[in-house]
C-alpha positions in Angstrom: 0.0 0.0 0.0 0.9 3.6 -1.2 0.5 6.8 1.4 -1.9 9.0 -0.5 -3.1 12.8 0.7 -6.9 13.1 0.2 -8.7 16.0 0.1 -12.9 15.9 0.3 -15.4 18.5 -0.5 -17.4 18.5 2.2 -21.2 20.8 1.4 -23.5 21.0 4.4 -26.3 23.0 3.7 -25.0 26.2 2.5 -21.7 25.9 3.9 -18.9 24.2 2.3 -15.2 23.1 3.6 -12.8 20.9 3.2 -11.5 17.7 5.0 -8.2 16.4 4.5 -6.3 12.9 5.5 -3.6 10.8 4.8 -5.0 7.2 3.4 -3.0 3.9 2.9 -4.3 2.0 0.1 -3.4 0.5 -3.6 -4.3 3.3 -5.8 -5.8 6.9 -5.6 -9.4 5.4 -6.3 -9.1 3.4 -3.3 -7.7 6.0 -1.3 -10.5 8.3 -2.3 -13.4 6.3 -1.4 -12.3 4.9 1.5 -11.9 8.7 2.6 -15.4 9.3 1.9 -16.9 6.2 3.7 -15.1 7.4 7.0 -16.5 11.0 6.8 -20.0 9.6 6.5 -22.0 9.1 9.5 -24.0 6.1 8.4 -26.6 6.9 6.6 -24.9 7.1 2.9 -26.1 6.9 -0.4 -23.7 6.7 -3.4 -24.4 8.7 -6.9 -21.7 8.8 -9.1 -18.5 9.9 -7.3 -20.5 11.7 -4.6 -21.9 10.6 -1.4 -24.6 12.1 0.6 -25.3 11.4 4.2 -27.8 12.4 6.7 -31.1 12.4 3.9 -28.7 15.0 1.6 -27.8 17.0 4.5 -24.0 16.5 3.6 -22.1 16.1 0.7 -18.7 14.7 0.3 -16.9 14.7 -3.0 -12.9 14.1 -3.6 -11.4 17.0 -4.8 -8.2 15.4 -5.0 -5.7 12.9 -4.6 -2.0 12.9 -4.2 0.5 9.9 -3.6 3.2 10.5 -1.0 6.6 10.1 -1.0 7.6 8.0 2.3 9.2 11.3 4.0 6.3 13.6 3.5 4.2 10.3 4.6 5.6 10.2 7.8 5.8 14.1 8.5 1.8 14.3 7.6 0.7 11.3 9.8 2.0 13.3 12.4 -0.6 16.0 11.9 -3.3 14.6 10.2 -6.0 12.2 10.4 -4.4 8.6 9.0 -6.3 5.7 7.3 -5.5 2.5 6.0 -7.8 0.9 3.4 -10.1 -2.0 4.3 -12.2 -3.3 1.5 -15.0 -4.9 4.1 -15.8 -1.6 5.1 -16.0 0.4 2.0 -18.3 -2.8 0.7 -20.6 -2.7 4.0 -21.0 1.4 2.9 -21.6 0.9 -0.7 -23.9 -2.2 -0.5 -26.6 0.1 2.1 
C-alpha cells in the first residue's frame, strides 16, 4: 500500500469546507473512497462519485488525490488524520 493525501469537498447545507487525511491503500481510487466512507456518519447513499449522508444534508466529494513520497508520509501522519484501506468496510458502505 501507497500513502496517498486526500482531500474531500465536504457541502453542508450552505456551507462548504474541506477535509483532508492521509490514506493507505493501492491506488488513488481506493484512497479516495475509502476517505469518503469514513466522513459519513451512516446513513450514505452513493451517486456517481458523490456521497450524501444524513437524507442530503452533507455532501462529500474528492477533490483530490495525491501519492506521497515516504518522507512527507511520515511528517503528515503526524498531523493529520491517518487511514488505512479496508475493502470490508468500504463494501458494508456501498452495499446500504
Amino acid at each position: 500500500m501507497n500513502p496517498y493525501l486526500v482531500t474531500l469537498k465536504l457541502q453542508i447545507g450552505e456551507y462548504e469546507k474541506v477535509s483532508i487525511s492521509v490514506v493507505d491503500a493501492d491506488n488513488d481510487h481506493d484512497a479516495g473512497v475509502m476517505a469518503q466512507v469514513l466522513e459519513c456518519h451512516g446513513n450514505e447513499h452513493w451517486e456517481n462519485e458523490t456521497v450524501y449522508d444524513l437524507g442530503g444534508e452533507f455532501a462529500y466529494r474528492v477533490r483530490s488525490v495525491t501519492e506521497l513520497t515516504p518522507p512527507d508520509a511520515d511528517i503528515l501522519k503526524k498531523h493529520l488524520s491517518h487511514y488505512r484501506y479496508n475493502a470490508d468496510e468500504v463494501a458494508n458502505s456501498i452495499d446500504k
